[in-house]
C-alpha positions, 0 to 999 in steps of 0.5 A: 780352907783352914790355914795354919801359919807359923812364925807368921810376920805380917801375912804374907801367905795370907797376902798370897791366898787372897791374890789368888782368889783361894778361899780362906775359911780360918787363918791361924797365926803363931806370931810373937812380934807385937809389930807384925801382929799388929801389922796383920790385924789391920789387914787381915783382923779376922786373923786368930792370933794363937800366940808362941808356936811351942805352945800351939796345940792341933787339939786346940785347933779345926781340921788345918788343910794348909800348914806354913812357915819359915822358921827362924833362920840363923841357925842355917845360914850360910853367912855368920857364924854357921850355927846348927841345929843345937842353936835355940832358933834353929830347934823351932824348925822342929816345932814346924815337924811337930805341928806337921805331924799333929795337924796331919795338913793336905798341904804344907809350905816351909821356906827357909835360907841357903844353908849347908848341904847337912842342915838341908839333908836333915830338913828334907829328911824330916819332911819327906820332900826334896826342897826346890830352890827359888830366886825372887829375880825371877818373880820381882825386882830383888835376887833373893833365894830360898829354899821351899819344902812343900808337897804342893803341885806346882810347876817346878820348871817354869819360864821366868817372867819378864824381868822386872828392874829396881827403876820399876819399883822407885818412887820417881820422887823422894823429898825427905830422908835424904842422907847427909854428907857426913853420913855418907862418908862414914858410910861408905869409908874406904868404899869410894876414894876420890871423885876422880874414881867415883866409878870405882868402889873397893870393897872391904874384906867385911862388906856383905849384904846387898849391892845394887848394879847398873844395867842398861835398861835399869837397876836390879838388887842383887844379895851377896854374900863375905866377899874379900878385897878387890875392886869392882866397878858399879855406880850404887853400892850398900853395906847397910841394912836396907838398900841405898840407890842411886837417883843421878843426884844423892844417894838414899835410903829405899824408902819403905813404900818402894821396900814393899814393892821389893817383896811385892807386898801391896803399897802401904801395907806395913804403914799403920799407925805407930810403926817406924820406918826401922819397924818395917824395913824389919818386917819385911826383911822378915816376910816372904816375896809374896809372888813367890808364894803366889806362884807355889799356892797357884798348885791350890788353885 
């Protein structure tokens, strides 16, 4: 099978295809972010890197079988600004249709976010198929849904795997990185009040992002999005970036090793040389849950 994946990351549909076992003869890569190349070429050297998508060319290229992507997705999103397809992120969607048109793939994959009804009209006009929405909560230990446009014959209607929780995915131990008290507090400013109400977290009116609640057998993310002033009850909260948990000691960054075990990315897999923990916490904000794809790809199989 000769794959073609655009706006690549660091592979995770490479990571998917090699964890069902399914042959792959070439894999092609349109990638510009010199971090996750590098990322890839450790784990995958074979990978051809062609470089800037709007300049990948199907007469360049073999009989591609398998065409991938999930293009730059600010343009879409339901969080921000609501930009739309004139905003420069969003047009490379179209190179997606323009590569799909050229290389003529048996199958094709594009992910993207939650976006307005419009914006998804448009993208599933251009593809010819009606996307289906999946939530990683149902594969993984984050909640974290996504739209897919594939003609791949997978089972849409599935039964959930047995839920697999945030304590899953911990190191049982983390002696380093720990957050200081200071730092704390500025973070988390007018989110927690007294020790007294340390129960008790008040949101601000610009909190967004990721929360991590208590369940009785464990903990699981869950993404959400603006949401005004009140006050909710939870032990763990994030306003940041990356997810902050709750050890029953400090509360801390998810570290980068328990981040890909988040996307169910093989441990280790974004540590190679040179790359910073900020780096990979990015490019894996950035990749796709690799089960996910597993699960789409097993109609390949």
């Amino acid at each position: 099978m000769n794959v073609l994946s655009l706006f690549d990351g660091i592979s995770c549909g490479h990571i998917a295809l090699e964890k069902l076992g399914i042959k792959v003869d070439k894999y092609f890569a349109s990638e510009i972010d010199k971090n996750a190349i590098k990322v890839t070429q450790h784990n995958f050297p074979e990978t051809i890197q062609l470089g800037d998508v709007t300049g990948v060319r199907a007469t360049d290229l073999p009989k591609i079988d398998l065409l991938i992507g999930g293009s730059p997705c600010q343009g879409f999103s339901l969080s921000g600004k609501q930009l739309n397809f004139d905003d420069p992120r969003s047009k490379l969607f179209f190179e997606f249709v323009r590569l799909l048109k050229e290389t003529k793939p048996k199958h094709f994959l594009l992910e993207n976010v939650k976006m307005k009804k419009e914006y998804q009209d448009i993208i599933t006009e251009f593809l010819g198929v009606e996307p289906v929405f999946i939530n990683s909560k149902d594969l993984s230990a984050q909640s974290r849904g996504r739209w897919y446009w594939t003609n791949i014959p997978f089972e849409r209607e599935y039964k959930k795997k047995k839920e697999v929780y945030l304590k899953d995915v911990l190191e049982p131990y983390y002696d380093s990185g720990t957050i200081s008290d200071d730092e704390i507090q500025n973070q988390l400013t007018n989110l927690l009040s007294t020790s007294k109400y340390r129960d008790t977290f008040k949101w601000k009116r610009d909190t967004q992002n990721r929360v991590l609640v208590t369940r009785p057998d464990g903990l699981k993310i869950q993404r959400i999005g603006r949401i005004g002033e009140g006050v909710h009850k939870s032990e763990i909260i994030t306003v940041l970036t990356q997810p902050f948990v709750f050890d029953g000691k400090e509360i801390r960054k998810v570290n980068p090793l328990e981040a890909e075990r988040l996307q169910t990315v093989p441990d280790g897999y974004t540590a190679v040389n040179g790359t910073t923990d900020n780096m990979r916490y990015k490019m894996l904000g950035n990749g796709w849950t690799v089960d996910v794809i597993a699960h789409i790809f097993g109609g390949l199989a």
